[in-house]
Structures are given as structure tokens and as C-alpha cells.
N, CA and C atoms as a LAMMPS dump frame, in Angstrom:
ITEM: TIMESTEP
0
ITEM: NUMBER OF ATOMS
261
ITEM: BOX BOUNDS ff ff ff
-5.0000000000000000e+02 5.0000000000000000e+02
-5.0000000000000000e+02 5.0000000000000000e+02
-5.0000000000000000e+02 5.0000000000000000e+02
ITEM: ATOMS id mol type element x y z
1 1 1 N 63.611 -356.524 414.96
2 1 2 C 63.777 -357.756 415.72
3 1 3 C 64.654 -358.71 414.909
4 2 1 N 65.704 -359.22 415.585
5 2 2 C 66.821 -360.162 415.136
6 2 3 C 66.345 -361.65 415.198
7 3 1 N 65.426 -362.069 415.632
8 3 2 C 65.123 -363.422 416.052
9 3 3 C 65.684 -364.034 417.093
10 4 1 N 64.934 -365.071 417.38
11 4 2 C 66.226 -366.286 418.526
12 4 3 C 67.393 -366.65 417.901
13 5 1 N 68.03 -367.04 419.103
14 5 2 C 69.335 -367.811 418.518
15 5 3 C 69.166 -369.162 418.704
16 6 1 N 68.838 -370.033 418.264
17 6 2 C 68.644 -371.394 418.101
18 6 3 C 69.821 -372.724 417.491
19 7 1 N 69.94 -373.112 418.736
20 7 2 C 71.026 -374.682 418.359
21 7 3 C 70.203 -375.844 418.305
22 8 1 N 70.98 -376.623 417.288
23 8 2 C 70.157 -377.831 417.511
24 8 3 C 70.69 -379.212 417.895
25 9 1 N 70.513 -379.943 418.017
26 9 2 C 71.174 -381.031 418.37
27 9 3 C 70.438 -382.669 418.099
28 10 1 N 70.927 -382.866 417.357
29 10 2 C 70.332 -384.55 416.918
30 10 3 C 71.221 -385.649 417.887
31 11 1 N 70.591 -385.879 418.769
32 11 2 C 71.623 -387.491 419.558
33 11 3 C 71.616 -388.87 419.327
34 12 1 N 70.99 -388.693 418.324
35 12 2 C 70.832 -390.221 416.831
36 12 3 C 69.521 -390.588 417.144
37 13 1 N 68.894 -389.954 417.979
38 13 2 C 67.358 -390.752 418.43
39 13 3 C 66.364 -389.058 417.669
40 14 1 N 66.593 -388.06 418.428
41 14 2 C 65.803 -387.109 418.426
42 14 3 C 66.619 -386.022 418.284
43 15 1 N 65.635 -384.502 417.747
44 15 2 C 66.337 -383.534 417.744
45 15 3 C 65.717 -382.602 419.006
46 16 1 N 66.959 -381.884 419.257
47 16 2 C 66.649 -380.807 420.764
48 16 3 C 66.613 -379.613 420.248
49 17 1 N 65.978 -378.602 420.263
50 17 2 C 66.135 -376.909 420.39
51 17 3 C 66.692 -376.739 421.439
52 18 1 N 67.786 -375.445 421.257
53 18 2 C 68.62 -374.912 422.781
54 18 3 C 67.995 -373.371 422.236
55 19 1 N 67.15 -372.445 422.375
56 19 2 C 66.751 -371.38 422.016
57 19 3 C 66.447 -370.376 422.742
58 20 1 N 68.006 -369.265 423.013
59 20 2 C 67.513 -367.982 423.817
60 20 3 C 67.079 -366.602 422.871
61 21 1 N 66.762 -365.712 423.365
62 21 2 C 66.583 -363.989 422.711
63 21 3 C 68.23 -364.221 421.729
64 22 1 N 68.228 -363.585 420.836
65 22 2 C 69.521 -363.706 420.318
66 22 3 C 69.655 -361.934 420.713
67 23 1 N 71.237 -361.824 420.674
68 23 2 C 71.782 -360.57 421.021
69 23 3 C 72.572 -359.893 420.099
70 24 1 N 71.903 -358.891 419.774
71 24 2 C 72.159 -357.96 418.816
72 24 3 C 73.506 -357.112 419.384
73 25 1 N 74.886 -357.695 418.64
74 25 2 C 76.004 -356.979 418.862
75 25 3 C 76.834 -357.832 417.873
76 26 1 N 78.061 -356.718 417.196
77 26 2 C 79.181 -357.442 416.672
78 26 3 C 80.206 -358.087 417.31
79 27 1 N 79.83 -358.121 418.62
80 27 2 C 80.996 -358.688 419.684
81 27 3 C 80.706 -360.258 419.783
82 28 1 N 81.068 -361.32 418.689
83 28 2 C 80.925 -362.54 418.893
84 28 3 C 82.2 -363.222 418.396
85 29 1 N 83.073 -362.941 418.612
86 29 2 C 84.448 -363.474 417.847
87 29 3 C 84.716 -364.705 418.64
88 30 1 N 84.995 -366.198 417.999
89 30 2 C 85.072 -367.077 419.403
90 30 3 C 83.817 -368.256 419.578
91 31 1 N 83.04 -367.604 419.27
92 31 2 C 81.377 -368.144 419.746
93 31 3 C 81.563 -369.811 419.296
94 32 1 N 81.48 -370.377 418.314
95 32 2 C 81.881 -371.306 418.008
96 32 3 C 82.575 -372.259 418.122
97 33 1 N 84.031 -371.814 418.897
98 33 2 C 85.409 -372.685 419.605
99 33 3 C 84.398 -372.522 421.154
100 34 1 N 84.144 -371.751 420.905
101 34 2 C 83.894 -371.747 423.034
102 34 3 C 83.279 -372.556 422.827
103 35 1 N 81.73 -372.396 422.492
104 35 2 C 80.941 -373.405 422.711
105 35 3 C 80.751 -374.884 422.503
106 36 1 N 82.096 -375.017 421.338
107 36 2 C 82.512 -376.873 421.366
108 36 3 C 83.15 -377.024 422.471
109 37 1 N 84.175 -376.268 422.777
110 37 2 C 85.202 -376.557 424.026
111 37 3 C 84.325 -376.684 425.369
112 38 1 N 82.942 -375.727 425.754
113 38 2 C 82.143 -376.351 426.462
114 38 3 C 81.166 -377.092 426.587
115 39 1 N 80.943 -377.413 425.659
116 39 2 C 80.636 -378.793 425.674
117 39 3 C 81.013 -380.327 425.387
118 40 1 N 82.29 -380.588 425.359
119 40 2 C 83.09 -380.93 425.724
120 40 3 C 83.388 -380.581 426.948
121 41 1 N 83.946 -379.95 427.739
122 41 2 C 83.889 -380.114 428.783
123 41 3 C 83.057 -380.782 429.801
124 42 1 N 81.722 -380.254 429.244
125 42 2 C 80.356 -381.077 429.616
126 42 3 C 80.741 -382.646 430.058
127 43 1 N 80.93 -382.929 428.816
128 43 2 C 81.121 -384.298 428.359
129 43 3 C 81.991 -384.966 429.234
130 44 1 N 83.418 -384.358 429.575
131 44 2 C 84.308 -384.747 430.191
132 44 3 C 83.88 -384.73 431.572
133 45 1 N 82.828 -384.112 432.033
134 45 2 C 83.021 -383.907 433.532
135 45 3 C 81.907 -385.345 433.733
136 46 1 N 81.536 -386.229 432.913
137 46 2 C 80.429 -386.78 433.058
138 46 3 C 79.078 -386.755 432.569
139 47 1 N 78.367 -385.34 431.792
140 47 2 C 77.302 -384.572 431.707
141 47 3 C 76.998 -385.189 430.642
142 48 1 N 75.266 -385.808 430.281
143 48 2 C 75.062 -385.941 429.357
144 48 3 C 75.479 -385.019 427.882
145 49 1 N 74.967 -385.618 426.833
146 49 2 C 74.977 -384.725 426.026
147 49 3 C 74.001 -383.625 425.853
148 50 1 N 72.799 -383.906 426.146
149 50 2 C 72.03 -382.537 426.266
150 50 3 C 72.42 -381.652 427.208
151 51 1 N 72.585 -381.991 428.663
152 51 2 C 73.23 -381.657 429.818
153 51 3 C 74.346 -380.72 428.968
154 52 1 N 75.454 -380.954 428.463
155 52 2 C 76.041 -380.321 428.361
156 52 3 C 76.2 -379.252 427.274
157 53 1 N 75.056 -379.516 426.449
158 53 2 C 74.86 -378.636 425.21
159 53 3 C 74.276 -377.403 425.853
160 54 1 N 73.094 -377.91 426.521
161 54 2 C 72.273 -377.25 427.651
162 54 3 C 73.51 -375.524 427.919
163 55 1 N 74.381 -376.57 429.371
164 55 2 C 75.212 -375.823 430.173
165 55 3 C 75.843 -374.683 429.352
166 56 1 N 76.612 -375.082 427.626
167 56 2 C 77.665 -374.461 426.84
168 56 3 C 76.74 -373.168 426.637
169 57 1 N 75.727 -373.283 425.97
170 57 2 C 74.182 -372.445 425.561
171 57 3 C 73.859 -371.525 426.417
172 58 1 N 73.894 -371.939 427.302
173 58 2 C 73.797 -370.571 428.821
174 58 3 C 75.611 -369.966 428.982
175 59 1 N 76.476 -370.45 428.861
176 59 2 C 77.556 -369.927 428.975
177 59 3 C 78.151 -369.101 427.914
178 60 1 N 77.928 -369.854 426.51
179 60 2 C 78.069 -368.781 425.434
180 60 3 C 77.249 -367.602 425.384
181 61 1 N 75.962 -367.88 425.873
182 61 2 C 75.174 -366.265 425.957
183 61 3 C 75.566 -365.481 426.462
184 62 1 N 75.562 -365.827 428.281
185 62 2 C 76.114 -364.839 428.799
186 62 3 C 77.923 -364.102 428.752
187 63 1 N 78.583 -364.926 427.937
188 63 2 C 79.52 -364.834 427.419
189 63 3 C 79.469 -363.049 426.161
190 64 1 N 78.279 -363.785 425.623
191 64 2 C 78.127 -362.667 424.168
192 64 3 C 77.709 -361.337 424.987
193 65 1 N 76.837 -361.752 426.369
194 65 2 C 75.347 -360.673 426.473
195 65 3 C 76.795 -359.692 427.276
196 66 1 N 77.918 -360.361 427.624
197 66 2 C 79.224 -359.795 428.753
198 66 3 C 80.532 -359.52 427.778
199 67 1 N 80.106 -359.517 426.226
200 67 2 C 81.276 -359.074 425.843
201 67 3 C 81.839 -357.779 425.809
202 68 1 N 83.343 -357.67 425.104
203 68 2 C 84.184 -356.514 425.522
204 68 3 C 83.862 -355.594 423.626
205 69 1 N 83.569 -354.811 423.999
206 69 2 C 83.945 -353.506 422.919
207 69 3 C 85.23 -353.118 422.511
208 70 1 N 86.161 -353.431 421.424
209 70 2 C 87.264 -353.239 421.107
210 70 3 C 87.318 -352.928 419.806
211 71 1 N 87.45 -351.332 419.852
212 71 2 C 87.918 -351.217 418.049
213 71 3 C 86.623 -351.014 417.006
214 72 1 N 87.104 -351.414 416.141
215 72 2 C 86.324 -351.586 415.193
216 72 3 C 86.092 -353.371 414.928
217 73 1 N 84.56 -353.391 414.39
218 73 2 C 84.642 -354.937 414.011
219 73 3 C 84.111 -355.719 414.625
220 74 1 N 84.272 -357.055 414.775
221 74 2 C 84.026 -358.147 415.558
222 74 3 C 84.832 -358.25 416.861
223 75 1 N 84.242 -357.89 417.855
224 75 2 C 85.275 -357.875 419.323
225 75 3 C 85.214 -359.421 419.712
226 76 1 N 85.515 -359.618 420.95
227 76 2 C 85.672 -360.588 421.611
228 76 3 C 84.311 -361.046 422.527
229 77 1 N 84.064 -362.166 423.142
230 77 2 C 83.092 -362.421 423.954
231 77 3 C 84.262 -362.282 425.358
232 78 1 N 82.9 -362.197 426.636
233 78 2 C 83.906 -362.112 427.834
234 78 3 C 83.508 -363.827 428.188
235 79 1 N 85.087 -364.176 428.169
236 79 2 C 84.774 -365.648 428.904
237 79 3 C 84.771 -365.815 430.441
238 80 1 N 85.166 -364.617 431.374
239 80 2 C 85.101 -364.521 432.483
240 80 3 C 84.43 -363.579 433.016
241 81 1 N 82.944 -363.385 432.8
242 81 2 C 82.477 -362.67 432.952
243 81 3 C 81.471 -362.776 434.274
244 82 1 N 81.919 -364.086 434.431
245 82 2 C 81.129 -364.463 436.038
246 82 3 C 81.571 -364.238 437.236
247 83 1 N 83.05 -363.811 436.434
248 83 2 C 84.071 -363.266 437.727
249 83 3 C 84.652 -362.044 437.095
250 84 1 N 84.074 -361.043 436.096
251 84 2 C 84.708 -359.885 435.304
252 84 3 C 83.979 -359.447 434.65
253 85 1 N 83.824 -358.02 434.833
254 85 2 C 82.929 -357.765 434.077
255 85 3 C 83.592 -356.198 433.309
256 86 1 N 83.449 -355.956 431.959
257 86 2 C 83.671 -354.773 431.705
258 86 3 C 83.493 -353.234 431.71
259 87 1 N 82.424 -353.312 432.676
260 87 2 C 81.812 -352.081 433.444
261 87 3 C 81.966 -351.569 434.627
């Protein structure tokens, strides 16, 4: 067992857990830019900040749980995997 994958988030008042199953694969290349860039996005569309930490957290997962197998190494996550899938 790998543990959860757990984010945290301090919004100057309190801290939040964002905590799914973590997913056992080397396919996470990315994980990090995506998930600022969506949340930010969050942000931009209006969305609180939990709101949008929230939203990025479900999108980077299923991002990782939909990535592509390439090679050797660290592959890629699928960022369109809600409309693509590699199977």
C-alpha cells in the first residue's frame, strides 16, 4: 500500500486536506504545472480558493488514473481524458 495522496492548503485562516487513494504508476510527468494552472483557472473563472483547489484535485487524478504509457520512465498524464482516452 502506497498511501493517500494528500494536498494541503492554508487560506491564512485554516488548513484544508484535498485527499484521494493515491495511484500507483510512473506516469505523472506534469502533475504539478497542471494542477497550478488549474487552479488558477479556478480562480479566474470566479471559484473560491478551496473551490478551486477542490476542482484541480479531481482533475489531476483523473488526469494520472487516464495517463498514457510511453517508453521507458516517467510518461505523461492524459489531460484530455474526459474526451480521450488511451484504450
Amino acid at each position: 500500500d502506497v498511501g493517500p495522496a494528500t494536498d494541503v492548503l492554508f487560506d491564512g485562516e485554516e488548513f484544508r486536506l484535498f485527499t484521494t487513494r493515491r495511484i500507483d504508476t510512473p506516469n505523472t510527468h506534469g502533475t504539478g504545472c497542471t494542477f497550478a494552472s488549474a487552479t488558477a483557472a479556478g480562480l479566474a473563472k470566479g471559484k473560491s480558493i478551496r473551490e478551486s483547489v477542490s476542482a484541480a484535485k479531481g482533475y489531476v487524478t483523473g488526469a494520472i488514473r487516464n495517463n498514457f504509457q510511453m517508453g521507458s520512465g516517467h510518461g505523461p498524464l492524459n489531460h484530455f481524458y474526459e474526451y480521450w482516452t488511451s484504450d
